[in-house]
N, C-alpha and C positions, 0 to 999 in steps of 0.2 A: 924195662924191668917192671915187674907187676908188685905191686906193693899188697902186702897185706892185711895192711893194717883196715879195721870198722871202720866205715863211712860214719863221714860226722850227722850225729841227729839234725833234724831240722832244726831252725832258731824258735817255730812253735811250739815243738815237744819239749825243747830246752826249759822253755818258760810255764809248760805247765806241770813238768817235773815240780820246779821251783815253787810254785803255789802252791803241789798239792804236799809237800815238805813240812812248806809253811804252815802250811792248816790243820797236818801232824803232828807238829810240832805244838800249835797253841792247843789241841784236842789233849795230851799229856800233859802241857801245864796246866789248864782248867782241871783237868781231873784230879791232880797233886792238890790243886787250891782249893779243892770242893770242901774237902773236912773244917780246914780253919774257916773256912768263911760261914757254913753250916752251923758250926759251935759255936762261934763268936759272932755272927752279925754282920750287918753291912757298917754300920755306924763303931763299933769298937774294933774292926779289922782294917790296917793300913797294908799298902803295898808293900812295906816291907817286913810287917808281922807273918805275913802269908808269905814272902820269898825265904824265910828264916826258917817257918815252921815247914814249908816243902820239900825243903832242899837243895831252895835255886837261888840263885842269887837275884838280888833286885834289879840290876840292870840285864838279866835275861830278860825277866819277866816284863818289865820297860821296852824291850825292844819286841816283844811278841800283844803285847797290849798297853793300850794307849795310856789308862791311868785303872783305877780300881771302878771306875764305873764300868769300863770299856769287859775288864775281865769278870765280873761278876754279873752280868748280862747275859755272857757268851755263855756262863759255865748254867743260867737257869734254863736259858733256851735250850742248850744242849741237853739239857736233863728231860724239860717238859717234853721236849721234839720223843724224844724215847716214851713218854708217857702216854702219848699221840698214838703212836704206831701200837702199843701195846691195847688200846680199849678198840681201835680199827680192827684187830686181828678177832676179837670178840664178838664185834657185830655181824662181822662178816661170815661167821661159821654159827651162829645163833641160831637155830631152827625154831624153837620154843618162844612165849612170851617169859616163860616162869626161866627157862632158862637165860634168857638174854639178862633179864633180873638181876638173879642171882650170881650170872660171869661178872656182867657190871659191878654189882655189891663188893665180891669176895677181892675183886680188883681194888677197886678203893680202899677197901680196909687192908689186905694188903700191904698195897703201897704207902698207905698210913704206916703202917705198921716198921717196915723197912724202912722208910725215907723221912721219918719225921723232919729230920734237923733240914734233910732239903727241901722240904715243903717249906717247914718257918722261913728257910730263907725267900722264897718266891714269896710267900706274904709281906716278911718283911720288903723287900725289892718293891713291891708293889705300893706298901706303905711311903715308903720312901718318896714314889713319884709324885705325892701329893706335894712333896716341895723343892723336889728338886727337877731340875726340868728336864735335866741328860736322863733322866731312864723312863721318862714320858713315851717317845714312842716305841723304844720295844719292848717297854709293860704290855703297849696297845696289842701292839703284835702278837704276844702272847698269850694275853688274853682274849683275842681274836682267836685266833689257833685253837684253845680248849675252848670256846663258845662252838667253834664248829663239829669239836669233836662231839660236844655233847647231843648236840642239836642230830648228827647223824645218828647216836643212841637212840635219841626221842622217836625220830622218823622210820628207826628202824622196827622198833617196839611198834608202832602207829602201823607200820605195815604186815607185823606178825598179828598184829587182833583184829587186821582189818578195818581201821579208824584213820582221823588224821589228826597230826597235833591242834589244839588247841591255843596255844601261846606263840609269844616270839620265841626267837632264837637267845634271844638276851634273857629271857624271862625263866627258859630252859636253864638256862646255864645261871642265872646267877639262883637257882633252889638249888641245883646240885651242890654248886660253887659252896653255899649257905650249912649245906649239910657237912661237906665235909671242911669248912673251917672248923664251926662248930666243934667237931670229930677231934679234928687237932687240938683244939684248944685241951679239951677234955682228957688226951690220950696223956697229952706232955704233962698234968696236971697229977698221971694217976689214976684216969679213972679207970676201971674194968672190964667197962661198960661200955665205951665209948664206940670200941671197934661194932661191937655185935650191933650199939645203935645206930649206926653209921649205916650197914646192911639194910638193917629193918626201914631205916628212912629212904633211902634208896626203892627198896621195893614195896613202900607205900604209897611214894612222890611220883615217879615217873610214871604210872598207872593215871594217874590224876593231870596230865599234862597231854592227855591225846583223850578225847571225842567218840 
């Protein structure tokens, strides 16, 4: 008798079903968590202020993240990771110097503009690591990651005018870094200004940073 029943998947495809479930799973709760944690902080938001104000309950959230370091890591990275890809897709179609500029600028202010509260939070995250030691290394991490991203800006500019940079990689990236805290500070403050300076220092800085 021939039976018709699906042959059973392998036990490999079984398990990356399973993982990649999981990973669906914690990508929808970080993004439910991004708001509270964005308005409130790292320091005045608990695991279960954030399981309350999401919608999920604490012991979901417990079983897809280890504690509130573990998911507030995930949810910057996941964000910056997107901020990444987004200034790559920039360089890469750039023909111009003027225009590599001003893609770069109008991006920054932007994203300022749209993501404030999850910008404060990657600074605050960042602050944080100064004393606590669980988000030491993947502050590093991330802040490795936008060093690289900047530095491909630099070099890419460096190769539309025909020059080469002049600085490190760390040097690049913490004037940008510099500018657009600055930016932030300024924008959540009110000011009016702060985006269009944001711009102007962008395309007066990176001009100064290649030979």
């Amino acid at each position: 008798m021939t039976s018709t029943s699906e042959p059973l998947a392998p036990p490999d495809r079984i398990a990356r079903r399973q993982v990649d479930k999981f990973a669906e799973r914690r990508r929808q709760l970080a993004d439910a968590a991004l708001l509270t944690l964005s308005e409130r902080g790292y320091a005045r938001t608990s695991l279960r202020e954030i399981a309350k104000d999401s919608g999920f309950s604490h012991g979901v959230l417990h079983y897809y993240f280890r504690d509130k370091v573990d998911l507030i890591t995930y949810c910057v990275r996941q964000y910056k990771a997107h901020c990444v890809e987004r200034y790559d897709g920039i360089v890469a179609t750039a023909t111009e110097p003027a225009a590599l500029l001003a893609g770069v600028g109008d991006a920054l202010a932007g994203t300022l503009a749209q993501d404030a509260l999850m910008h404060r939070l990657w600074y605050d995250l960042r602050g944080q690591s100064l004393f606590e030691e669980s988000f030491r290394a993947d502050v590093a991490e991330i802040d490795d990651s936008l060093e690289r991203m900047i530095w491909r800006t630099v070099e890419a500019y460096a190769g539309l005018v025909g020059a080469t940079p002049t600085c490190s990689p760390s040097f690049a990236y913490a004037t940008v870094d510099g500018l657009f805290a600055q930016a932030l500070l300024r924008h959540l403050a009110g000011s009016s200004d702060a985006l269009d300076d944001l711009r102007d220092g962008v395309r007066r800085q990176l001009p100064t940073l290649v030979g």
